[in-house]
C-alpha positions in Angstrom: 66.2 52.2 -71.2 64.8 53.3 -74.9 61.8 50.9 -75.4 60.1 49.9 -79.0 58.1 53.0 -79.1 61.3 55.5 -78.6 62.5 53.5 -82.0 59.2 54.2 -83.6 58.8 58.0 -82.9 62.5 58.1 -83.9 62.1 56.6 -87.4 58.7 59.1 -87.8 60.9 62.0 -87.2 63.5 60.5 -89.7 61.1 59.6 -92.2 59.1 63.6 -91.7 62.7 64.9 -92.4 63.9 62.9 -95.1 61.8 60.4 -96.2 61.7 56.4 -96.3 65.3 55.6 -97.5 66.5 57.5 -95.0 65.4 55.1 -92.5 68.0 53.0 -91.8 69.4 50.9 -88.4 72.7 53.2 -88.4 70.8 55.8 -88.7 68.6 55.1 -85.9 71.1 54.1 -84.3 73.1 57.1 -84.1 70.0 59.4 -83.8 68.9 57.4 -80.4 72.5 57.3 -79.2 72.0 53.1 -79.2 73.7 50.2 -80.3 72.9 48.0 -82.9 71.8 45.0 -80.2 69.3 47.6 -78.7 67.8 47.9 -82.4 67.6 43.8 -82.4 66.1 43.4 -78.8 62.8 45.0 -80.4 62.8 44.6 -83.4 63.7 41.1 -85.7 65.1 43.1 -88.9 64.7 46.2 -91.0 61.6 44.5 -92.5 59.5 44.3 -89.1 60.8 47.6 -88.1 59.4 49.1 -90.7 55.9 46.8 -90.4 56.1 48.2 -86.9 56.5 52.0 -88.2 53.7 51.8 -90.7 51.2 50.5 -87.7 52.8 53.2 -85.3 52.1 55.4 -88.2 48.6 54.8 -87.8 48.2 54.2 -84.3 49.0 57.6 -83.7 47.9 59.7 -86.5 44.6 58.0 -87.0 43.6 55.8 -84.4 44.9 58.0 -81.8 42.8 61.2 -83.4 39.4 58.7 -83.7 39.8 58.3 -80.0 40.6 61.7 -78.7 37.8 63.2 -80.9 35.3 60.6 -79.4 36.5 61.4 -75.8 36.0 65.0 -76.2 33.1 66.9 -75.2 31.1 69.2 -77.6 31.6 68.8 -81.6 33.4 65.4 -82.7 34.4 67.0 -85.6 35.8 70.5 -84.2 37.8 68.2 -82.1 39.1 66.3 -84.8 39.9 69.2 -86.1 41.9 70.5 -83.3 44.1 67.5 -83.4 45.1 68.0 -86.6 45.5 72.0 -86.5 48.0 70.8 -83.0 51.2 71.5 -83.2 53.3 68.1 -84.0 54.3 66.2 -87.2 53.4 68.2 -90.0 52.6 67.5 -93.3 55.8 66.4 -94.1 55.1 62.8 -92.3 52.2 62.6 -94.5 53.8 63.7 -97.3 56.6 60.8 -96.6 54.5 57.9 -95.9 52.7 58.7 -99.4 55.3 58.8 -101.1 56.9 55.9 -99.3 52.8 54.1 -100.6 54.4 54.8 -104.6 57.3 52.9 -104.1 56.4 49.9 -101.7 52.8 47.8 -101.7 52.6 47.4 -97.9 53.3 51.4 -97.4 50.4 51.5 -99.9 48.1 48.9 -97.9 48.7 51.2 -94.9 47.8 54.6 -96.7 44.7 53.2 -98.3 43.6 52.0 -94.7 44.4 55.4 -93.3 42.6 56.8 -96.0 39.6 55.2 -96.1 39.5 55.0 -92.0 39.6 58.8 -92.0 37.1 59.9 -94.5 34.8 57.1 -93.4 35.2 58.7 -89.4 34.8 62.1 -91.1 31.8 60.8 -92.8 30.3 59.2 -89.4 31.0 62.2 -87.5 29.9 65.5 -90.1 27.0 63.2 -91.1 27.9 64.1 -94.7 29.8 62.1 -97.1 30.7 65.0 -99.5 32.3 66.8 -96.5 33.9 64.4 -95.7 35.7 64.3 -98.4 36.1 68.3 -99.2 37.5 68.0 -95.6 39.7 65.5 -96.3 41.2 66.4 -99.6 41.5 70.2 -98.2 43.8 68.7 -95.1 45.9 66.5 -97.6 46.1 69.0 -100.5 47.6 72.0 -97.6 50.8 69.7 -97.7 51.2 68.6 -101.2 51.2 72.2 -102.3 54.8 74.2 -102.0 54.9 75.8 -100.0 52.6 73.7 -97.8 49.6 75.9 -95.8 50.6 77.3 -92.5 48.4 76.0 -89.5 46.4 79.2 -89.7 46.1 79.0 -93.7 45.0 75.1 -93.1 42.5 76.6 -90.3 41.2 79.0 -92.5 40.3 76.7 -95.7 38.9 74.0 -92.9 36.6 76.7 -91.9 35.3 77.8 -95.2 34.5 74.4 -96.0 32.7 73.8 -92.5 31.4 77.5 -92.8 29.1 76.4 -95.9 27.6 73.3 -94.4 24.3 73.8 -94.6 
C-alpha cells in the first residue's frame, strides 16, 4: 500500500523534472500507478497536497540535513556539506521550488523559511556569519547557472570558500 509520503517523494520528483504546474492529481496518479481515491485517502485536495509537498520539501532537504549534520561525528559543517555534495535531488528541486516562491505566496513563505533556517544553521555551525552566507549563495548560485556545477565543480567552489577561513 502507497502511504502519504510515497505521494510526496512522487510530486518532488515531478516538480525536479518539470516544475510546479506539472504537478497535477492525474499526473501523480499515473506516475504511482494509483487511483484517484488513493490520492483522496491522504490527501483533502490539490491545495493540501501541495501544503503537504512544501513541508515535505523542507522536512527533508532542510530539517532532515540540520539533524544528520548534528548526529555526525567530527566537523558539523563538513557534514553538512556531505549531505548536500550526496547524490539525490539536484539542483533542479531547488531550482523548482524557487521558482514555484515567484509565482505563489505560500511557496514563497516556505523558501524564505528554508532560507533563513539554512544560513542561520550555517551561521551557528562555521561560527561566521559572512560564511555563512558565501556558503550559501555559492550552493544556490551552482544551480541557477546553465549549465548548473557538477558535484565535483560544487565541491571544489565549497572548498575554496572553506579553504580561506581564517
Amino acid at each position: 500500500m502507497v502511504g502519504k509520503r510515497e505521494w510526496l517523494d512522487a510530486g518532488l520528483v515531478l516538480l525536479a523534472e518539470q516544475g510546479a504546474p506539472s504537478v497535477t492529481i492525474e499526473r501523480l496518479t499515473e506516475r504511482l500507478g494509483l487511483s484517484k481515491g488513493s490520492f483522496y485517502h491522504h490527501f483533502k485536495g490539490m491545495s493540501g497536497y501541495r501544503t503537504a509537498l512544501l513541508e515535505h520539501f523542507e522536512t527533508e532537504r532542510t530539517t532532515r540535513f540540520v539533524e544528520q549534520a548534528e548526529a555526525a561525528e567530527g566537523d558539523r559543517l563538513r557534514a553538512l556539506l556531505r549531505l548536500v555534495l550526496a547524490p539525490g535531488p539536484g539542483p533542479e528541486l531547488e531550482i523548482a521550488v524557487r521558482a514555484w516562491a515567484l509565482q505563489d505566496a505560500e511557496a514563497r513563505a516556505v523558501q524564505e523559511r528554508v532560507d533563513s533556517t539554512r544560513v542561520a544553521y550555517l551561521t551557528e555551525i562555521s561560527g561566521d556569519a559572512g560564511l555563512a552566507q558565501a556558503l550559501y549563495l555559492v550552493v544556490v548560485g551552482a544551480g541557477q547557472v546553465v549549465p548548473p556545477l557538477t558535484g565535483r565543480q560544487l565541491k571544489n567552489a565549497l572548498e575554496l570558500v572553506l579553504g580561506r577561513r581564517k
